[in-house]
C-alpha positions, 0 to 999 in steps of 0.5 A: 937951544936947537943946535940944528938951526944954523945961527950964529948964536948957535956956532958961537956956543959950540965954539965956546963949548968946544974951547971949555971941553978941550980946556984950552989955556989960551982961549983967545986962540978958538974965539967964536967970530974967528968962525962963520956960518959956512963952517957951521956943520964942520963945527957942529960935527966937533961939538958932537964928537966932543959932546959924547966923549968923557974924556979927550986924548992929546992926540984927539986934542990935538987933531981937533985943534988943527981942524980948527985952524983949519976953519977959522976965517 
């Protein structure tokens, strides 16, 4: 998977990934459709973000999950 093209395919594993890294108990708060290709390099920049970090604080957690809500449709 290129994660350099933007698909929406592609965001809809980032979100996903996004939601497992984070361990979000309610996942239908971060659903992929909630998000849209114009968003696409925002997300890409969480899931990198996340993708290099072992371990994620609360505060990291919670600055991640109000961005967002930030970019949600």
């Amino acid at each position: 998977m290129n994660l350099e093209e933007q698909t929406q395919e592609n965001l809809n594993f980032m979100v996903e990934e996004i939601a497992k890294k984070l361990q979000v108990v309610n996942s239908s708060a971060i659903q992929p459709e909630n998000f849209d290709l114009n968003q696409y390099d925002d997300i890409k920049d969480l899931y990198d973000m996340l993708d290099n970090k072992d371990k994620v604080s609360v505060s990291e957690m919670d600055a991640i999950i109000s961005e967002l809500g930030k970019l949600k449709k």
